[in-house]
N, CA, C and O atoms as a Tripos MOL2 file, in Angstrom:
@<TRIPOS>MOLECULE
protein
  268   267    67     0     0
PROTEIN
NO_CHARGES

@<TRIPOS>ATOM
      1 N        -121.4000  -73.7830  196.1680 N.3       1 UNK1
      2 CA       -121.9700  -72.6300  196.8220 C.3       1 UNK1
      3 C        -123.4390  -72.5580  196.4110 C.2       1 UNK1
      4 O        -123.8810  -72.8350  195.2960 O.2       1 UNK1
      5 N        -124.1640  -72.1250  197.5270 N.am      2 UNK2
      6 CA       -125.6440  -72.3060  197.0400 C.3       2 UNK2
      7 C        -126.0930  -71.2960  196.8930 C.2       2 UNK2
      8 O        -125.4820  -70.4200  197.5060 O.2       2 UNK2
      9 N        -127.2200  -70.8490  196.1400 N.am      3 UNK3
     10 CA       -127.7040  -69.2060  195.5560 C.3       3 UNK3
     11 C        -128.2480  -68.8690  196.6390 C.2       3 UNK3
     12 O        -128.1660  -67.6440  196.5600 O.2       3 UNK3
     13 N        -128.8930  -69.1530  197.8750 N.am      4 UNK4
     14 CA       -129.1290  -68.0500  198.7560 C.3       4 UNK4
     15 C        -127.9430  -67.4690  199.5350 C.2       4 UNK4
     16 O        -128.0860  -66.5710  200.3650 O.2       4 UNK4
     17 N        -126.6650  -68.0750  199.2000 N.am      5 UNK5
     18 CA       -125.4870  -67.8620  200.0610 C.3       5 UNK5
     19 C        -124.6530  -66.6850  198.6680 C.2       5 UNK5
     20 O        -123.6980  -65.9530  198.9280 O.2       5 UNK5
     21 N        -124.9920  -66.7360  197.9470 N.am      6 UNK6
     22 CA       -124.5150  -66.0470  197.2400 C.3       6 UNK6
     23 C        -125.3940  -64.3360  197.0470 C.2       6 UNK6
     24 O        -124.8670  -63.2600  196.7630 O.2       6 UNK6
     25 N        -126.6180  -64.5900  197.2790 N.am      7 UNK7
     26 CA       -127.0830  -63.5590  197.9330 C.3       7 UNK7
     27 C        -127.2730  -62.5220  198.5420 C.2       7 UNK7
     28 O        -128.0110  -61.5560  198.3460 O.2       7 UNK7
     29 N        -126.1270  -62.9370  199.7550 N.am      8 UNK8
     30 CA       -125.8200  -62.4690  200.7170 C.3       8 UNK8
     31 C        -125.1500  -61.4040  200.6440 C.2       8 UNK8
     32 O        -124.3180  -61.2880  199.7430 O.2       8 UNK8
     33 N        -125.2970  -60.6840  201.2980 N.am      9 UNK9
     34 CA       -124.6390  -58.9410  200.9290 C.3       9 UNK9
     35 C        -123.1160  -59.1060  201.1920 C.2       9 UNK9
     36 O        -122.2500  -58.7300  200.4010 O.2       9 UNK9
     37 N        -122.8530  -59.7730  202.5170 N.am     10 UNK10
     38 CA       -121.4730  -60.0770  202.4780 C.3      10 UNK10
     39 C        -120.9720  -60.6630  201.0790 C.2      10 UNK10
     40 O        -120.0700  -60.0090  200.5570 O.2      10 UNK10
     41 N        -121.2160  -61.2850  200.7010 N.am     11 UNK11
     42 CA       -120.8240  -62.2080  199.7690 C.3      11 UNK11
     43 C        -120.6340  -61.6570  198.4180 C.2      11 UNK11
     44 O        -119.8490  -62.0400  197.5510 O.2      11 UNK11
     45 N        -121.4650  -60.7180  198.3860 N.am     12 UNK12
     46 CA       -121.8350  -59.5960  196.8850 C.3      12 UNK12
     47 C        -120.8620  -58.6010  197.2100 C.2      12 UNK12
     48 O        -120.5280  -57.8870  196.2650 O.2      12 UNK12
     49 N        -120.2470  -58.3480  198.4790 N.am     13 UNK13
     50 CA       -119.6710  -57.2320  198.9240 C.3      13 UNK13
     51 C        -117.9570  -57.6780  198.5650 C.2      13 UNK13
     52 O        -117.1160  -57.0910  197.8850 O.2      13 UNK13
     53 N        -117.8980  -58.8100  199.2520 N.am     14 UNK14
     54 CA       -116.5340  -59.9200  199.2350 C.3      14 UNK14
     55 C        -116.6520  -60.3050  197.6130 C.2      14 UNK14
     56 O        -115.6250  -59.7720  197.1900 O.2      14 UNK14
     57 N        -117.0410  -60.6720  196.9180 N.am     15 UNK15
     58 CA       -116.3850  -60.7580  195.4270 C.3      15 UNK15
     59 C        -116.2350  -59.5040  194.7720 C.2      15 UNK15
     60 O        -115.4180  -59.3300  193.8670 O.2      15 UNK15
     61 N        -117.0260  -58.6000  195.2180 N.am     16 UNK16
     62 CA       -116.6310  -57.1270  194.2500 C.3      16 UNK16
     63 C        -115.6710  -56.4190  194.6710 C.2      16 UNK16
     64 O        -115.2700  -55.4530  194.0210 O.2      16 UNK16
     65 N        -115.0870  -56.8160  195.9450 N.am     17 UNK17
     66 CA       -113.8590  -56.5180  196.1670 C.3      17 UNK17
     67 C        -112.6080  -57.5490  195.6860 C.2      17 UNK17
     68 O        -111.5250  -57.1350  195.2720 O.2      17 UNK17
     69 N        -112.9160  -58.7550  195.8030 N.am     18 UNK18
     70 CA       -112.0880  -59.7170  194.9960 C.3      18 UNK18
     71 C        -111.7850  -59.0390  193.4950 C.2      18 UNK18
     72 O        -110.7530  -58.4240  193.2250 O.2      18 UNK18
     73 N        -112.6580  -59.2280  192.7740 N.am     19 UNK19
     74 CA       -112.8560  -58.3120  191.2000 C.3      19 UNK19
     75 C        -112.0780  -57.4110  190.7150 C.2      19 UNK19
     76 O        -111.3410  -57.4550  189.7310 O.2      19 UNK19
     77 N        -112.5030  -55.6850  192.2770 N.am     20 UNK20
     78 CA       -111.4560  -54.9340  191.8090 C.3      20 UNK20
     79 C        -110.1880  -55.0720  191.9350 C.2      20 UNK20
     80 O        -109.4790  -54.2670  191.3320 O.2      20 UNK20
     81 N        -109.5330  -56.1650  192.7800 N.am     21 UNK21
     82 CA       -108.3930  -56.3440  193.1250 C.3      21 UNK21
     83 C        -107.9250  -56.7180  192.0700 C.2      21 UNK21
     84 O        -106.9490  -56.0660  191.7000 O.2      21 UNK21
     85 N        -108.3950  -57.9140  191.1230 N.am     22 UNK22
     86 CA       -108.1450  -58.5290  190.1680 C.3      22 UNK22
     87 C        -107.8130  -57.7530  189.2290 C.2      22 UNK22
     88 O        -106.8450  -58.0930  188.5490 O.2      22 UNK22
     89 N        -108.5010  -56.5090  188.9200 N.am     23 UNK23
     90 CA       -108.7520  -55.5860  188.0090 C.3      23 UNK23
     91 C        -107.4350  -54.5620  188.2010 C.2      23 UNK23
     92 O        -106.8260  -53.9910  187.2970 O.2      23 UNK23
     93 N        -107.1690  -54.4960  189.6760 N.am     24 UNK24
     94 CA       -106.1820  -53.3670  189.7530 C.3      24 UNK24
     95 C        -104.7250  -54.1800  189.2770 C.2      24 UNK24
     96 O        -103.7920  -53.6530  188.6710 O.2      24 UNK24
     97 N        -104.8310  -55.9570  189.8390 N.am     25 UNK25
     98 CA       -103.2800  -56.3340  189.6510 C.3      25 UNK25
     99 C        -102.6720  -56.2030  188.2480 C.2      25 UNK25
    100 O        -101.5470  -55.8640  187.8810 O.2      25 UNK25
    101 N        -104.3510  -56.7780  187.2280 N.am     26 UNK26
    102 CA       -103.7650  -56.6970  186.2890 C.3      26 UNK26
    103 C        -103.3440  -55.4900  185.2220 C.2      26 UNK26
    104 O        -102.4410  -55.6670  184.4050 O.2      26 UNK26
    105 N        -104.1800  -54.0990  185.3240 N.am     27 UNK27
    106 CA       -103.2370  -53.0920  185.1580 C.3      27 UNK27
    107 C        -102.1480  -52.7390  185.8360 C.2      27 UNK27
    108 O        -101.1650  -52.2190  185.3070 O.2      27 UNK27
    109 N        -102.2460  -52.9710  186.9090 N.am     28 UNK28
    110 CA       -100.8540  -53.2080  187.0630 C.3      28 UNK28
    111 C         -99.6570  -53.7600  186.6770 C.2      28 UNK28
    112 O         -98.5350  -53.2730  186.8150 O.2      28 UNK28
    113 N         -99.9190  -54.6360  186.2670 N.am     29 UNK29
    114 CA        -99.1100  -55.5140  185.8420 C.3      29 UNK29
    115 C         -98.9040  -55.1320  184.4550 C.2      29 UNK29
    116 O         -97.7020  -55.0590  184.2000 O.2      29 UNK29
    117 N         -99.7010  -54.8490  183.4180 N.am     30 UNK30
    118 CA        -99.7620  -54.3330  181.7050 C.3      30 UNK30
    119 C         -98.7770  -53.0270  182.2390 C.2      30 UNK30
    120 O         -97.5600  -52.9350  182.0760 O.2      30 UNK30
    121 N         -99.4240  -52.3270  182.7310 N.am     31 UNK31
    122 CA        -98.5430  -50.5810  183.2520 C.3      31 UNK31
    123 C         -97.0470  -51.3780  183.2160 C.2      31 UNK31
    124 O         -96.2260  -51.0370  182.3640 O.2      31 UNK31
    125 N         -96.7670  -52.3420  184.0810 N.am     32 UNK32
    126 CA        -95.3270  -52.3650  184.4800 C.3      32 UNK32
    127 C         -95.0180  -53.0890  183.2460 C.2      32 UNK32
    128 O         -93.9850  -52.4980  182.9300 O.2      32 UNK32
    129 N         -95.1770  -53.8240  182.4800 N.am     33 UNK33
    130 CA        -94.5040  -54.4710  181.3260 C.3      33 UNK33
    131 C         -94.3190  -53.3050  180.1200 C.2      33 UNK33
    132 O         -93.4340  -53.4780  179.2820 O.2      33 UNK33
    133 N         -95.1270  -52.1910  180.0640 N.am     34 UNK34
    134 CA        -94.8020  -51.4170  179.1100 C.3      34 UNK34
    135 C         -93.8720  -50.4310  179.3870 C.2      34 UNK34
    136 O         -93.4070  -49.6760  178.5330 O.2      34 UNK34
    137 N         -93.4770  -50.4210  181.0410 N.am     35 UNK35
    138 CA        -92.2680  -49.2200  181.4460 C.3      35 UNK35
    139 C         -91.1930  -49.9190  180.9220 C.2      35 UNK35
    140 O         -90.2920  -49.4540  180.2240 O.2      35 UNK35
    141 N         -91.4160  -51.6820  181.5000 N.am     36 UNK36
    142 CA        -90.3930  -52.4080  181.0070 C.3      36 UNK36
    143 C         -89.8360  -52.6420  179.2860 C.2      36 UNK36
    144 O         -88.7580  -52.9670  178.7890 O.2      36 UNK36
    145 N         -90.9970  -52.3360  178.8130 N.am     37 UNK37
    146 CA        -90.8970  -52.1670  177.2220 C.3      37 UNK37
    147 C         -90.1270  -51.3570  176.7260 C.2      37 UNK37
    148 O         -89.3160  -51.6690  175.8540 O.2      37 UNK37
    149 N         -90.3200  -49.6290  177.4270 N.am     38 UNK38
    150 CA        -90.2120  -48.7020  176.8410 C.3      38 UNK38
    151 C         -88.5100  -48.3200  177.2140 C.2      38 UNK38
    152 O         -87.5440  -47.8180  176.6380 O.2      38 UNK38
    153 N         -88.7930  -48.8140  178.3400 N.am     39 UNK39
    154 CA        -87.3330  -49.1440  178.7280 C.3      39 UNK39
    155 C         -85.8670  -49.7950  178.5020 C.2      39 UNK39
    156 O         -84.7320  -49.6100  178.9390 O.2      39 UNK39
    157 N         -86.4310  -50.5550  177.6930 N.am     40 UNK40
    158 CA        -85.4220  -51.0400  176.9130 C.3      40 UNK40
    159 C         -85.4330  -50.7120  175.6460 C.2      40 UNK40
    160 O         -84.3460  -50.6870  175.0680 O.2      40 UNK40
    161 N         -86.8400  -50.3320  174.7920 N.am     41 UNK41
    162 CA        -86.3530  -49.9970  173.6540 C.3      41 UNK41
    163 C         -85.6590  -48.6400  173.7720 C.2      41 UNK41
    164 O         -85.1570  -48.2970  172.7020 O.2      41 UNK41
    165 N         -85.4510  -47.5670  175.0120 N.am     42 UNK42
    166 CA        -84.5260  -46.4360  174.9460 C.3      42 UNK42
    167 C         -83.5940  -47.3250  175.3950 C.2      42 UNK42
    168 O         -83.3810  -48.1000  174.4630 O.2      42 UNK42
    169 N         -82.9670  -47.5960  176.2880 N.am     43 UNK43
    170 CA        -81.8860  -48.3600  175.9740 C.3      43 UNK43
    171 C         -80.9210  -48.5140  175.0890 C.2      43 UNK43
    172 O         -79.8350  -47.9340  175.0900 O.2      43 UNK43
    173 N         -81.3470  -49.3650  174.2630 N.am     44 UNK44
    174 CA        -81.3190  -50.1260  172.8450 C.3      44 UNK44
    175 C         -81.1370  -49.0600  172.0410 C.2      44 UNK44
    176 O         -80.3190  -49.2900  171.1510 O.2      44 UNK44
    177 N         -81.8870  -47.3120  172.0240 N.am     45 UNK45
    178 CA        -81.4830  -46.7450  171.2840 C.3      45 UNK45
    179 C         -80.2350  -46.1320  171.6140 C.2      45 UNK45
    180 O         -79.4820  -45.8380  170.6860 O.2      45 UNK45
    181 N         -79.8280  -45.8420  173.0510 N.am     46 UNK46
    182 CA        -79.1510  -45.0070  173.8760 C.3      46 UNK46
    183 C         -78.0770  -45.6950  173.2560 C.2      46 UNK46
    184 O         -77.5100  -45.1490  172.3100 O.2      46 UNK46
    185 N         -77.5900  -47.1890  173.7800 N.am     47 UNK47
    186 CA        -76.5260  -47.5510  174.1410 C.3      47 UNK47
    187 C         -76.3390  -48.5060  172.4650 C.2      47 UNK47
    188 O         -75.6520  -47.9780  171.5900 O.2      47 UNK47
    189 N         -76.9040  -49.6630  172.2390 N.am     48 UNK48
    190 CA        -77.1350  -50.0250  170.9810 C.3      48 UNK48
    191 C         -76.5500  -49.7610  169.3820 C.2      48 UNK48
    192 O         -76.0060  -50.5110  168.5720 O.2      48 UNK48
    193 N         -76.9070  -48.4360  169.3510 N.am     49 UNK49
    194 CA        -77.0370  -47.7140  167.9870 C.3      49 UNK49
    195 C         -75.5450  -47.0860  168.2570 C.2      49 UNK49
    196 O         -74.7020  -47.0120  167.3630 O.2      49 UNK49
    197 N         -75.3890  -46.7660  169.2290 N.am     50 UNK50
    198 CA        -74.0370  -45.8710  169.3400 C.3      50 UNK50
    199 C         -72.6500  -46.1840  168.6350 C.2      50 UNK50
    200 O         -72.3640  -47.3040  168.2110 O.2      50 UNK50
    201 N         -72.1690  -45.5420  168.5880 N.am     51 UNK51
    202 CA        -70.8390  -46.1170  168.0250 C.3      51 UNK51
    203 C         -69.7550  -46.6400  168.9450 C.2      51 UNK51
    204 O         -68.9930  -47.5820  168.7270 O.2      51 UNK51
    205 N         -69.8190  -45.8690  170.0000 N.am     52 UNK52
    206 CA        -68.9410  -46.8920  170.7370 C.3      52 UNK52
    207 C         -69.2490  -48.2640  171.6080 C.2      52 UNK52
    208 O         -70.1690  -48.5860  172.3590 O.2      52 UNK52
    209 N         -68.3010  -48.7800  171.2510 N.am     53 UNK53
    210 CA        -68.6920  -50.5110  171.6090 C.3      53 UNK53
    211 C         -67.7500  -51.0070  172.4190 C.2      53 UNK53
    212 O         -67.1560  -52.0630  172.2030 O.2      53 UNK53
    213 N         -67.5010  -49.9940  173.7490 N.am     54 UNK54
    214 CA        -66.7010  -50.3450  174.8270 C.3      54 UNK54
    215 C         -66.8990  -50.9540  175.6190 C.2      54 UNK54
    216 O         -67.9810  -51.4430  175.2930 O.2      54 UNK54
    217 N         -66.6000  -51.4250  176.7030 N.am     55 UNK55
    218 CA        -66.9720  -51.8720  177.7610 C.3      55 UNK55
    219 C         -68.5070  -51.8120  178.1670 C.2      55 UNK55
    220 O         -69.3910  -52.6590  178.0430 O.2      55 UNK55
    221 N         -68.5290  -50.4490  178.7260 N.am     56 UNK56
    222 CA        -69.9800  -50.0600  179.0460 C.3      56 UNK56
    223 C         -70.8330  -50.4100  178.1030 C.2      56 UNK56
    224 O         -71.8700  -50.8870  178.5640 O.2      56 UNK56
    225 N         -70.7720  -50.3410  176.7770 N.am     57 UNK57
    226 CA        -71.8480  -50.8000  176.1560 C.3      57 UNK57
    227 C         -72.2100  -52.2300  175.9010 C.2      57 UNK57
    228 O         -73.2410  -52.6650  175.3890 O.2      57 UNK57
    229 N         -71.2770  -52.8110  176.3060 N.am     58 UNK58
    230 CA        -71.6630  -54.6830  176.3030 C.3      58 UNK58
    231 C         -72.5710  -54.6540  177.2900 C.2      58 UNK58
    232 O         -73.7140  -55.0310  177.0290 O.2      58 UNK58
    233 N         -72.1900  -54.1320  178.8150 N.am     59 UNK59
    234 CA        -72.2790  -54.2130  180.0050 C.3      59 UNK59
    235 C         -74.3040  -53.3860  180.1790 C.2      59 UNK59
    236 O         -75.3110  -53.5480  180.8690 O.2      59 UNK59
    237 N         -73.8090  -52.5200  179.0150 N.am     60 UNK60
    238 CA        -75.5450  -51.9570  179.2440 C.3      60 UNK60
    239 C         -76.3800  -53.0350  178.0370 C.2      60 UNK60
    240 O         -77.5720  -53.2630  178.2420 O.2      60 UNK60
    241 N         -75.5880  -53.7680  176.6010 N.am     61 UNK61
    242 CA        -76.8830  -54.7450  176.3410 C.3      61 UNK61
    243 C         -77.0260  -55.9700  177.0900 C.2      61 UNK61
    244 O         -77.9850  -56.7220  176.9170 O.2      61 UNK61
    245 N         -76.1160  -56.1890  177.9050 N.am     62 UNK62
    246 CA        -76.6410  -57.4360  178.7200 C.3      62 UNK62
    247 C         -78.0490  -56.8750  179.5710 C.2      62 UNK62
    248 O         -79.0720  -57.4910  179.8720 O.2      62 UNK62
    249 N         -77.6960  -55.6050  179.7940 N.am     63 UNK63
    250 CA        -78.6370  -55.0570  180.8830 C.3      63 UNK63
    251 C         -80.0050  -55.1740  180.1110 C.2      63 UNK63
    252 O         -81.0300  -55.4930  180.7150 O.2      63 UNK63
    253 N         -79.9930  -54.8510  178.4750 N.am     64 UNK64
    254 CA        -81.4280  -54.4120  177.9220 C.3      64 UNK64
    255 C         -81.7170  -56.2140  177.6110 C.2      64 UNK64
    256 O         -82.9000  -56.5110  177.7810 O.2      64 UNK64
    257 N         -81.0250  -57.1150  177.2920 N.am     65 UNK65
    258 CA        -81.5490  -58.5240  176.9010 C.3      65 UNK65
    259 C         -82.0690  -58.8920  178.6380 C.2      65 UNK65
    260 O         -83.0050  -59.6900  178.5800 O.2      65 UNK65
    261 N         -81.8790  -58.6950  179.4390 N.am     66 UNK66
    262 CA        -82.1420  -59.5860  180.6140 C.3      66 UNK66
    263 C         -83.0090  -58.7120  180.9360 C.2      66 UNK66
    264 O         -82.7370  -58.5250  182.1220 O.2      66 UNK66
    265 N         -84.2670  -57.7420  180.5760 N.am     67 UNK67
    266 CA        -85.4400  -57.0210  180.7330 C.3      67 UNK67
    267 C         -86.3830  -58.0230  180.4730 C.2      67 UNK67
    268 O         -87.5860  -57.7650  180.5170 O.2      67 UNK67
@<TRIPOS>BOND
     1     1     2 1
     2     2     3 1
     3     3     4 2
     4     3     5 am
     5     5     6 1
     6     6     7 1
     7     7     8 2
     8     7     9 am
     9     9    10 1
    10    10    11 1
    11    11    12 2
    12    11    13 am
    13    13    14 1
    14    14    15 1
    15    15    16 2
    16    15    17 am
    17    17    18 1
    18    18    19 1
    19    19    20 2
    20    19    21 am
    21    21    22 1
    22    22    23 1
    23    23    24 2
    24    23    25 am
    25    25    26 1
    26    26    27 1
    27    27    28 2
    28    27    29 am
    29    29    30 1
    30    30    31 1
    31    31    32 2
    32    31    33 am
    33    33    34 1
    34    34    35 1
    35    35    36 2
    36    35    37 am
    37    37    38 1
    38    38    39 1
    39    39    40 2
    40    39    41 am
    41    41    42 1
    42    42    43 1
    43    43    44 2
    44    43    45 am
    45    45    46 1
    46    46    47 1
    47    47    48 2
    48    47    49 am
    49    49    50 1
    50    50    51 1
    51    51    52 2
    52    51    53 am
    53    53    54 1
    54    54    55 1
    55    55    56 2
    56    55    57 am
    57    57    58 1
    58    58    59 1
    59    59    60 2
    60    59    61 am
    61    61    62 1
    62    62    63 1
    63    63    64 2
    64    63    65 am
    65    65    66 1
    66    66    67 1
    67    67    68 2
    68    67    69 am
    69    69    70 1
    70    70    71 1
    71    71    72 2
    72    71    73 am
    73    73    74 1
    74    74    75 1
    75    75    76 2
    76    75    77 am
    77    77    78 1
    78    78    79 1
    79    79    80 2
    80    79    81 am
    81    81    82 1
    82    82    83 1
    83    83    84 2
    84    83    85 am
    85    85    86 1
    86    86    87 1
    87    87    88 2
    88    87    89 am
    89    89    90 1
    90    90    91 1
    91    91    92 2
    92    91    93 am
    93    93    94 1
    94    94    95 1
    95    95    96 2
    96    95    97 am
    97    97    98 1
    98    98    99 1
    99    99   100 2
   100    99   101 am
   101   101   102 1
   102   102   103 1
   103   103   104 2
   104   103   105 am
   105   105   106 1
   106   106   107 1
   107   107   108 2
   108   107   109 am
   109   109   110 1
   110   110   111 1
   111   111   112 2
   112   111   113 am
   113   113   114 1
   114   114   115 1
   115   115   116 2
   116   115   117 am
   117   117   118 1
   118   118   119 1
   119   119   120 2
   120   119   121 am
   121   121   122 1
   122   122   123 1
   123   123   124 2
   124   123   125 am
   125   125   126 1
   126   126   127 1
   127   127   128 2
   128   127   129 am
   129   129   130 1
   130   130   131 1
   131   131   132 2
   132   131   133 am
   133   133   134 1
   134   134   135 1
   135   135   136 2
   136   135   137 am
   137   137   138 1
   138   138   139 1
   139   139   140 2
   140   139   141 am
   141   141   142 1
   142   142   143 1
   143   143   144 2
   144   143   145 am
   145   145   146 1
   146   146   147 1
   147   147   148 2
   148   147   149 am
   149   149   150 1
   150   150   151 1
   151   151   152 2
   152   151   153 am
   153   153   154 1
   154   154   155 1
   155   155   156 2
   156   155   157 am
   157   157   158 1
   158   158   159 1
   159   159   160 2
   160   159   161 am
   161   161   162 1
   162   162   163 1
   163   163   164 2
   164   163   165 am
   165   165   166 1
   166   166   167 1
   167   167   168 2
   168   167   169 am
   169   169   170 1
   170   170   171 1
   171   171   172 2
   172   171   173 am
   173   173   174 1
   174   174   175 1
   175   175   176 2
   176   175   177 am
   177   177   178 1
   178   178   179 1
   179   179   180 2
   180   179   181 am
   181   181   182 1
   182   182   183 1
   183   183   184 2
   184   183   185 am
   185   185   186 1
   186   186   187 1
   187   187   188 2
   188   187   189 am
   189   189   190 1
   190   190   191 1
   191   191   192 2
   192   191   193 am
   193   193   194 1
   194   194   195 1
   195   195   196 2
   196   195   197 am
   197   197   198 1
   198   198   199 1
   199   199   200 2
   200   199   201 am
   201   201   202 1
   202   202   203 1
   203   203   204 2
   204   203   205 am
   205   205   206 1
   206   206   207 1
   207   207   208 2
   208   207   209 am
   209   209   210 1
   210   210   211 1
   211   211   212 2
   212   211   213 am
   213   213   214 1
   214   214   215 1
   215   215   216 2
   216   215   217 am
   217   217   218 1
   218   218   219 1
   219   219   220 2
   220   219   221 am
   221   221   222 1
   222   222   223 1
   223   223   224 2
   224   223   225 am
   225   225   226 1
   226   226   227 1
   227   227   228 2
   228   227   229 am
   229   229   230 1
   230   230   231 1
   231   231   232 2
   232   231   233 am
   233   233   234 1
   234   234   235 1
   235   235   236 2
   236   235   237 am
   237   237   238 1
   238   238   239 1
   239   239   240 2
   240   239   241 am
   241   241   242 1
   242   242   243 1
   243   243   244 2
   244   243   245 am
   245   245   246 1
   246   246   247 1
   247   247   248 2
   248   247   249 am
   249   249   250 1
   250   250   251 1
   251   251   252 2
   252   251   253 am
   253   253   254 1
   254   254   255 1
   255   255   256 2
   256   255   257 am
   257   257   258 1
   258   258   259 1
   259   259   260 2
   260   259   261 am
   261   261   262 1
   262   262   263 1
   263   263   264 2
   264   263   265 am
   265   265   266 1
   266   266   267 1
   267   267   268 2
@<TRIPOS>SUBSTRUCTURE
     1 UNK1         2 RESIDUE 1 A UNK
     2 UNK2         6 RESIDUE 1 A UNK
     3 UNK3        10 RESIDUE 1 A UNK
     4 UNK4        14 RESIDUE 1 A UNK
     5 UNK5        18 RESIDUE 1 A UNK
     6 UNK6        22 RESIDUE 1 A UNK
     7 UNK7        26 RESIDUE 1 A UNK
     8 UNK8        30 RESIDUE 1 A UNK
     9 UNK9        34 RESIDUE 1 A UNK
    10 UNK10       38 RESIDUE 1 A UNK
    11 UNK11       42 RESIDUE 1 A UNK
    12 UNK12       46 RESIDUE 1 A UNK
    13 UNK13       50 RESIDUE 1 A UNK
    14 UNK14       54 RESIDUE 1 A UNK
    15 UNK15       58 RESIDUE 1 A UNK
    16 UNK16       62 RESIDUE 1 A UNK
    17 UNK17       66 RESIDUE 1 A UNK
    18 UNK18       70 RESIDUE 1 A UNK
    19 UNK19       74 RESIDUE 1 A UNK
    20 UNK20       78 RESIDUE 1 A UNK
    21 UNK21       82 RESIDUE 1 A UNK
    22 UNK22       86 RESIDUE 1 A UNK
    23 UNK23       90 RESIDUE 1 A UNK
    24 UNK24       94 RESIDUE 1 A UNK
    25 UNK25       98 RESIDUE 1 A UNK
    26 UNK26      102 RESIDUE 1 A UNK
    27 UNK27      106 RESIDUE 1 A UNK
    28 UNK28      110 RESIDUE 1 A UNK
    29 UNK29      114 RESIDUE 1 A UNK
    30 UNK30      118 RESIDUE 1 A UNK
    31 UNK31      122 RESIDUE 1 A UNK
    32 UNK32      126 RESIDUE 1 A UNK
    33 UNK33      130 RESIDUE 1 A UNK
    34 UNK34      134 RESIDUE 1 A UNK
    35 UNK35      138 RESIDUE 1 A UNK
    36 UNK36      142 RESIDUE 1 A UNK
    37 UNK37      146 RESIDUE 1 A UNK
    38 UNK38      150 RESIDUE 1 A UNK
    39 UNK39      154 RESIDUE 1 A UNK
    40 UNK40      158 RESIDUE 1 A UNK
    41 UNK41      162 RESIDUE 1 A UNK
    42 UNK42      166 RESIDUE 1 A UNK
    43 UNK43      170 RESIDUE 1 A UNK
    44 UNK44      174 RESIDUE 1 A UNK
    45 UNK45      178 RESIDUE 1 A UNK
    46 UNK46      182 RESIDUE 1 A UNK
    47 UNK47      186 RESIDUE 1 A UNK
    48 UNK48      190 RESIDUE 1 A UNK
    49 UNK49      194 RESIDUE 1 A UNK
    50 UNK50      198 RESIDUE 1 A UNK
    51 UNK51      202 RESIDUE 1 A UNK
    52 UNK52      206 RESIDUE 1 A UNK
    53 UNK53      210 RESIDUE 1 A UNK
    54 UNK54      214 RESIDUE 1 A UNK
    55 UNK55      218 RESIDUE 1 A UNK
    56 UNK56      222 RESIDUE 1 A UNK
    57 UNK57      226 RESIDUE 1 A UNK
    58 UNK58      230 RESIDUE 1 A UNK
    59 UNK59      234 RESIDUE 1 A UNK
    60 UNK60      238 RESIDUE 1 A UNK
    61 UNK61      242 RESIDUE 1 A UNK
    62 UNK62      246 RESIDUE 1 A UNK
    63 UNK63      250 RESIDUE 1 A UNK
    64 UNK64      254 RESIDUE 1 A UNK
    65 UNK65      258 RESIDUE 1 A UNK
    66 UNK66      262 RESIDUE 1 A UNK
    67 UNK67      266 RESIDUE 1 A UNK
């Protein structure tokens, strides 16, 4: 790419929109790994810690290991 083409208002206009996109996926993406975080460590406390170790509770740590 050559610097007068980079110049170009389009062009200054088209990467700073590239950028914020970039910018939004990847909070996005941090945001969703920490719901996913937080989410299993309640889980884990909910079902986990409990004393009963019935059915449902196998059935909910498969659920918190495959997060």
């Amino acid at each position: 790419m050559s610097l007068p083409l980079i110049n170009k208002q389009f062009m200054k206009q088209g990467l700073a929109i590239t950028i914020a996109t970039m910018k939004m996926n990847l909070t996005h993406a941090t945001t969703r790994l920490k719901k996913i975080q937080q989410l299993g460590t309640h889980l884990n406390a909910r079902f986990l810690s409990s004393k009963d170790r019935g059915a449902d509770s196998r059935v909910i740590a498969l659920a918190c290991y495959s997060l």
